[in-house]
C-alpha positions in Angstrom: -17.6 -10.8 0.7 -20.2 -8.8 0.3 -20.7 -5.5 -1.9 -21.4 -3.4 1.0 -18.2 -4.2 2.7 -16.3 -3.8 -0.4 -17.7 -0.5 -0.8 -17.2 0.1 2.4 -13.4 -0.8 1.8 -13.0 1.3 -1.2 -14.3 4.4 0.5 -12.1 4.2 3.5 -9.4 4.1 1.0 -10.3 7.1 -1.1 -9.8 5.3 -4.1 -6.1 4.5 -3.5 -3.7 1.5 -2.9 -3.4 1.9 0.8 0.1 0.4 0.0 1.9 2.1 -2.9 -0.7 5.3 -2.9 -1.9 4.8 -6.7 -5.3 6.0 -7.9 -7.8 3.7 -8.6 -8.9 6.1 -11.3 -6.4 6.3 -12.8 -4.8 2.4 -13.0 -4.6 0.2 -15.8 -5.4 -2.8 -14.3 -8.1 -3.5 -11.6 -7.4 -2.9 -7.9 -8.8 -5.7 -5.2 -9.9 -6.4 -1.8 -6.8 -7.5 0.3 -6.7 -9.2 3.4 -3.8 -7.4 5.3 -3.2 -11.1 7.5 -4.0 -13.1 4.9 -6.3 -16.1 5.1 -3.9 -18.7 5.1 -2.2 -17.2 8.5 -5.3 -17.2 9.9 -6.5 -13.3 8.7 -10.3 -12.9 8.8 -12.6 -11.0 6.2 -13.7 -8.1 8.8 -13.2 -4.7 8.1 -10.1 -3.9 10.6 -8.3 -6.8 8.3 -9.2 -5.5 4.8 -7.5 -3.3 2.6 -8.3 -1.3 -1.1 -4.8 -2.6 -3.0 -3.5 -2.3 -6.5 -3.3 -5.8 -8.6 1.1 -5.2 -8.3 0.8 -4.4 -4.1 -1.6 -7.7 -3.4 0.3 -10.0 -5.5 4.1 -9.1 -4.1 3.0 -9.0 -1.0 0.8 -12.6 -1.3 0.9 -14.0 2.0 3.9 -12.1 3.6 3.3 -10.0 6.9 6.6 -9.5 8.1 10.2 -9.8 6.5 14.4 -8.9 7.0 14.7 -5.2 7.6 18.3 -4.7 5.6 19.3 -1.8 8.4 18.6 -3.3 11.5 19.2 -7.0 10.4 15.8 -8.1 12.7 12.4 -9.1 11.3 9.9 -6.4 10.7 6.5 -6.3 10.5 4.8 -4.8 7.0 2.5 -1.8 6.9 -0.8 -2.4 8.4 -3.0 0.5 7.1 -5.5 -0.4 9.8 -3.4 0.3 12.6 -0.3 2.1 11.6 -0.3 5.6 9.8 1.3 5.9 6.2 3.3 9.0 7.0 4.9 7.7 9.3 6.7 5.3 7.9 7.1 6.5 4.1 7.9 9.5 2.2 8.8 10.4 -1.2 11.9 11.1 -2.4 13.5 14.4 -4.1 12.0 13.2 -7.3 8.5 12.5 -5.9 8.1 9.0 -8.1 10.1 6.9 -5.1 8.9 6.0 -1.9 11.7 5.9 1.4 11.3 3.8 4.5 11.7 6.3 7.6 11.3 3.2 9.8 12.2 -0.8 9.7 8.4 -1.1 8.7 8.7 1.1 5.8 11.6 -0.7 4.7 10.7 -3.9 4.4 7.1 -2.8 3.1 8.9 -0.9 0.1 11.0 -4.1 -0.3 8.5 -6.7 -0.2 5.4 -4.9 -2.4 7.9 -3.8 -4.5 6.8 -0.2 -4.1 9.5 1.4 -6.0 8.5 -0.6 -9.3 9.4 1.0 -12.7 5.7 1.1 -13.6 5.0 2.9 -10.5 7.5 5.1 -10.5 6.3 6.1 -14.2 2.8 6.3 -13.6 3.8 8.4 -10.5 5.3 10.8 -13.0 2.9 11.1 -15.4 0.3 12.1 -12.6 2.7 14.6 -11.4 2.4 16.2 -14.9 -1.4 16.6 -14.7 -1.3 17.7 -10.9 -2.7 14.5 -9.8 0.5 13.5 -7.5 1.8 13.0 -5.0 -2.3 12.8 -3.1 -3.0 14.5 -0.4 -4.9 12.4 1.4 -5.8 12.4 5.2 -4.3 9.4 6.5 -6.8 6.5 6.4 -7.6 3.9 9.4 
């Protein structure tokens, strides 16, 4: 890949996990590249199938795109930051550290990535305490 679509990736995203909403700037481990269909299901390296995702969001999610939604007991898809808009299928909670699935896609997306994590949820809370969450960011396509 080259460094112009990386960069090209990473601005799109703002500097945040298009999954779990973390700040690049402020992570203690390296964010990536994703392909949002991976690879292995056939996924290409363009820009509409590339994401800006923390180390924890690439590697639960591996190869997954779709998975059990617990409510509605049918397969959903995940989120697809390409084509689907973030607010529409998360929010945060009362707290503002957890994420809830409005929709079956939320759900499993939150399930799958793991976007609830205890690591998260505590960095999530210490950017609250320096007015760096939740972002406010214009949702991304």
């Amino acid at each position: 890949m080259t460094g112009k679509r990386k960069q090209a990736v990473i601005q799109r995203s703002q500097g945040y996990c298009e999954y779990c909403q973390s700040p690049a700037d402020f992570a203690t481990e390296p964010f990536s590249i994703e392909h949002i269909i991976p690879r292995t299901r056939q996924g290409t390296s363009e820009l509409d199938n590339l994401a800006y995702s923390c180390i924890g969001c690439n590697v639960y999610k591996s190869d997954t795109v779709e998975s059990l939604d617990v409510v509605s007991q049918e397969l959903a898809p995940l989120f697809n930051p390409r084509t689907m808009v973030w607010e529409d299928h998360f929010l945060w909670d009362d707290s503002l550290t957890g994420l809830v699935g409005k929709t079956a896609i939320g759900r499993v997306t939150i399930d799958v990535l793991r976007l609830n994590r205890k690591p998260l949820k505590n960095l999530r809370r210490a950017l609250m305490a320096i007015g760096e969450h939740p972002p406010k960011l214009p949702p991304i396509k």
